[in-house]
C-alpha positions in Angstrom: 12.1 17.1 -16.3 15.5 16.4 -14.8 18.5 19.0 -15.6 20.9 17.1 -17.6 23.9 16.6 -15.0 27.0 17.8 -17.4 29.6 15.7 -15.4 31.9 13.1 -17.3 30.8 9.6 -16.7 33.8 8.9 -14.4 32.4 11.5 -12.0 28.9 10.8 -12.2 29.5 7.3 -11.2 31.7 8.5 -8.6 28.6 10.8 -7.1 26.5 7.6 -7.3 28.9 5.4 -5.6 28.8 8.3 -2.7 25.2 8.4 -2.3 24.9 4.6 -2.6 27.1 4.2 0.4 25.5 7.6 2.2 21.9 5.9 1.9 22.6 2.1 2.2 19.8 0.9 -1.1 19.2 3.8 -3.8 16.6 3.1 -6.2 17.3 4.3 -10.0 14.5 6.0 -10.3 16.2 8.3 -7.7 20.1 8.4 -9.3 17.8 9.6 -12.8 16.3 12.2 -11.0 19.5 13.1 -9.1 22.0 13.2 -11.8 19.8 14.1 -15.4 20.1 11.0 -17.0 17.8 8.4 -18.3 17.5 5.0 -16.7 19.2 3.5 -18.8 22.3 5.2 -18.4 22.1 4.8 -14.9 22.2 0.9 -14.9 24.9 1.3 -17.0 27.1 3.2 -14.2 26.0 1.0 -11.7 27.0 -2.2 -13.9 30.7 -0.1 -14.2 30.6 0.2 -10.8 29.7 -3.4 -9.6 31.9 -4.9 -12.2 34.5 -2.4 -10.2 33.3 -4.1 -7.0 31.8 -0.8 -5.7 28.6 -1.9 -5.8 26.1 -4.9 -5.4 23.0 -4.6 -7.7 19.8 -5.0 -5.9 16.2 -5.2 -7.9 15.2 -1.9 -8.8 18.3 -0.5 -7.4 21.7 -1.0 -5.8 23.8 -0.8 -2.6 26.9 -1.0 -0.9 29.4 -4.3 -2.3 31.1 -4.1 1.3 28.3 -3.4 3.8 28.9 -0.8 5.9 28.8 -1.4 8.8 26.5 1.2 10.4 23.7 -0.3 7.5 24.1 -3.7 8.6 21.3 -4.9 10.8 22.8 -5.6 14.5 21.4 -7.8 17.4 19.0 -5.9 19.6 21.3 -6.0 22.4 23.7 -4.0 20.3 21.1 -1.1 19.5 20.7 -1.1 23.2 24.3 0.7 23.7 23.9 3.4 21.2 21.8 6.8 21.5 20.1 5.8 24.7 19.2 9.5 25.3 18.1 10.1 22.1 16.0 6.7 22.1 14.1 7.8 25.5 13.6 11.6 24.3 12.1 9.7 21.6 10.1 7.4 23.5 9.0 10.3 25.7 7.5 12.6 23.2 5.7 9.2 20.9 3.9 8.5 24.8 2.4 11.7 24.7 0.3 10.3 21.6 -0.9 7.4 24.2 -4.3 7.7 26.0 -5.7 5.4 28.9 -8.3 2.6 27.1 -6.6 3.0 23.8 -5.2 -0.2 22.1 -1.5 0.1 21.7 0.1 -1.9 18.4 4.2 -1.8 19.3 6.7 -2.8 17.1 10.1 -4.3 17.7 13.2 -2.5 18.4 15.0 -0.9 20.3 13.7 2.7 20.1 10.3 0.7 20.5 11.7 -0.7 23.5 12.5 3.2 25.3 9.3 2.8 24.4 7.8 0.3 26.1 9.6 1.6 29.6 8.3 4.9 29.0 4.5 3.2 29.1 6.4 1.3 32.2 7.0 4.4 33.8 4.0 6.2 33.2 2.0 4.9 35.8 -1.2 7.5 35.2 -1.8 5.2 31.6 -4.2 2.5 32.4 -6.4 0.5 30.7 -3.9 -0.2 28.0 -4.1 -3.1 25.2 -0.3 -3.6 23.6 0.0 -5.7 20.8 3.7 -6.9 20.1 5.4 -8.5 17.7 8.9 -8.7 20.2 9.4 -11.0 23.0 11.9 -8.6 25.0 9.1 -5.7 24.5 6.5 -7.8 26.3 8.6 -8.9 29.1 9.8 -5.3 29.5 5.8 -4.6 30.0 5.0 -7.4 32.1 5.5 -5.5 35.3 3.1 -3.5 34.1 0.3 -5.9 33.9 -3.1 -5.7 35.0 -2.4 -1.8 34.6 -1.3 -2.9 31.2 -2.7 -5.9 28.9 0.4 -7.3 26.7 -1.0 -9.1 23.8 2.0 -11.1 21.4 1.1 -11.7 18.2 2.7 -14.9 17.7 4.4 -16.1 15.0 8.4 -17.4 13.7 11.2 -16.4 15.9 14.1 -14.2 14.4 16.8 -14.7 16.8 18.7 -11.4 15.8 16.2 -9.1 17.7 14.2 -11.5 19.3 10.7 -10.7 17.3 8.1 -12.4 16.0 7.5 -12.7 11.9 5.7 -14.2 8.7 4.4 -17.3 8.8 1.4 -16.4 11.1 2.9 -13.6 13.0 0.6 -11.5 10.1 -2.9 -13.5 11.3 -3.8 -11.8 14.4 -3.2 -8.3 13.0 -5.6 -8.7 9.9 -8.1 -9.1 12.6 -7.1 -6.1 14.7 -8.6 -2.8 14.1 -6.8 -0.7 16.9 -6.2 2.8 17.9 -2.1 3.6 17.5 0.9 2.0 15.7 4.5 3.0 17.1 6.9 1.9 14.5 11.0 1.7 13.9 12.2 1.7 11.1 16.2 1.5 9.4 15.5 4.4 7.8 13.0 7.0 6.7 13.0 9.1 3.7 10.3 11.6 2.0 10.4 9.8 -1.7 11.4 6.3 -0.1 9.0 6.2 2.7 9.8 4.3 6.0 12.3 1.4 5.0 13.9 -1.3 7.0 16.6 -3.8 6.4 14.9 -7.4 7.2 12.2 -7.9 4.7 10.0 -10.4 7.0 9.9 -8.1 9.7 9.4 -5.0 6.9 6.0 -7.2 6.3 5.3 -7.4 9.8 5.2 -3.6 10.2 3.0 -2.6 7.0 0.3 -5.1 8.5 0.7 -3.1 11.7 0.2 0.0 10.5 -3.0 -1.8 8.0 -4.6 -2.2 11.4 -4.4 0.9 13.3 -5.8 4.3 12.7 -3.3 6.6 13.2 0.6 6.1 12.6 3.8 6.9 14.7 7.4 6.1 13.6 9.9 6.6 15.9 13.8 6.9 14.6 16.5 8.9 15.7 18.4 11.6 13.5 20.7 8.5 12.3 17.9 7.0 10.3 16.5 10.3 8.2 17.2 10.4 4.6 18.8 6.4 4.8 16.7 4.1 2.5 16.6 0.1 2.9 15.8 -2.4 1.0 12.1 -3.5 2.8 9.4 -0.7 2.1 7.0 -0.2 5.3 5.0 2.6 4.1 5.2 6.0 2.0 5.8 9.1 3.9 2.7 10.4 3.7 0.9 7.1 5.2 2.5 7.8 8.5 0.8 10.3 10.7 4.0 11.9 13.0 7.3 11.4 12.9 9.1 11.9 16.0 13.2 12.6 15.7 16.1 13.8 16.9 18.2 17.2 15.8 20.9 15.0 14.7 19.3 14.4 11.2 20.1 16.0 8.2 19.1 19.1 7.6 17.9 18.7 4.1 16.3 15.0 4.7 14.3 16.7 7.3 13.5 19.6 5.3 11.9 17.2 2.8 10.0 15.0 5.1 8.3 18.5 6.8 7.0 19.2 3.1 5.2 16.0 3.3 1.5 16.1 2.9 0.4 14.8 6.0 3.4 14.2 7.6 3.7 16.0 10.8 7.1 15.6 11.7 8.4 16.7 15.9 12.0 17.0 16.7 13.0 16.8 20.1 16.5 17.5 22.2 18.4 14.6 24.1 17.3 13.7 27.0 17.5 16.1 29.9 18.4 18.9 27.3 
């Protein structure tokens, strides 16, 4: 059972309003565990604080009224000019879980797209099948090709990072039964699971990770302990996480305890 949290209302909501804009979508379920309280007392704070304009309530939960910024999805091309080290660190260490003849499914993103130029680079990889769900991931591949086979799974265009979703981008991969998964994710959190902010493409990476036998999520420190709205998977359905030192300590410290989770941190690029 919880321990009662013996702060006044006023600060209790207050402590809410700071881990709702810390984590970008907290459930209730989580603020009752957090803070002591029942429920019901919780959707009453986060009705005082949405009738404050703090807070925009959200099924099963709520998140930021303004958006931050930093939880806001951005166009791919903007991704591209943040944590580029980080991202191929990243990239570098998820490759290593690549062998020749396996059957690749790659999902969109930028850290998906390090990626996708680390298989690039890696010249002794052959025999390759990648499945994609993003356009600029299979171009960044084609060079690649015959070393490589790109396979796109088809489907609707989302302009904002260029990938492929529901309706029929989901067809081909109930049909697939294939080796590896590499997923992104918004964010990544050991009660949470693997969340992301666009709920098509959210549906899209579940049916990915349906179809392949073993599970790798790439995200960099930014992305540990955040929670979105779209749930991918739970933490335990994903096989390695591979990070950067830049997340939390005590996120981090609660993914390891995972059941299997295996969870690798590695250094910026270079480092």
């Amino acid at each position: 059972m919880p321990v009662p949290d013996q702060s006044s209302a006023a600060e209790r909501r207050a402590r809410m309003l700071t881990a709702i804009e810390q984590r970008g979508f907290v459930r209730v379920i989580d603020l009752s565990r957090q803070f002591g309280v029942s429920a019901v007392t919780v959707r009453a704070d986060l009705d005082a604080l949405e009738a404050e304009a703090h807070v925009r309530r959200v099924r099963g939960g709520a998140m930021p009224a303004a958006a931050v910024p930093e939880l806001q999805e951005r166009p791919y091309e903007a991704g591209l000019e943040t944590l580029g080290e980080d991202k191929r660190s990243i990239a570098a260490r998820a490759v290593e879980e690549v062998r020749s003849g396996m059957s690749v499914l790659l999902d969109v993103g930028t850290t998906t797209a390090a990626v996708a130029r680390e298989l690039l680079r890696r010249e002794d990889l052959e025999d390759l099948t990648v499945i994609t769900n993003g356009l600029r991931i299979a171009l960044l591949l084609e060079p690649a090709v015959p070393r490589l086979q790109v396979v796109v799974t088809g489907g609707t265009l989302r302009p904002l990072q260029h990938s492929l979703v529901a309706p029929l981008a989901d067809g081909l991969l109930a049909r697939l039964h294939t080796d590896l998964a590499l997923i992104g994710c918004n964010g990544v959190d050991a009660r949470a699971g693997v969340t992301n902010i666009n709920l098509p493409e959210a549906e899209v990476k579940r049916a990915m990770i349906a179809a392949a036998a073993r599970t790798v999520v790439v995200a960099d420190g930014s992305k540990v302990g955040r929670i979105h709205l779209g749930q991918v998977a739970r933490a335990g359905d994903v096989d390695l996480l591979v990070t950067t030192a830049s997340a939390p300590a005590e996120a981090l410290a609660e993914l390891r305890a995972v059941d299997g989770l295996r969870t690798v941190v590695v250094s910026g690029w270079g480092q």
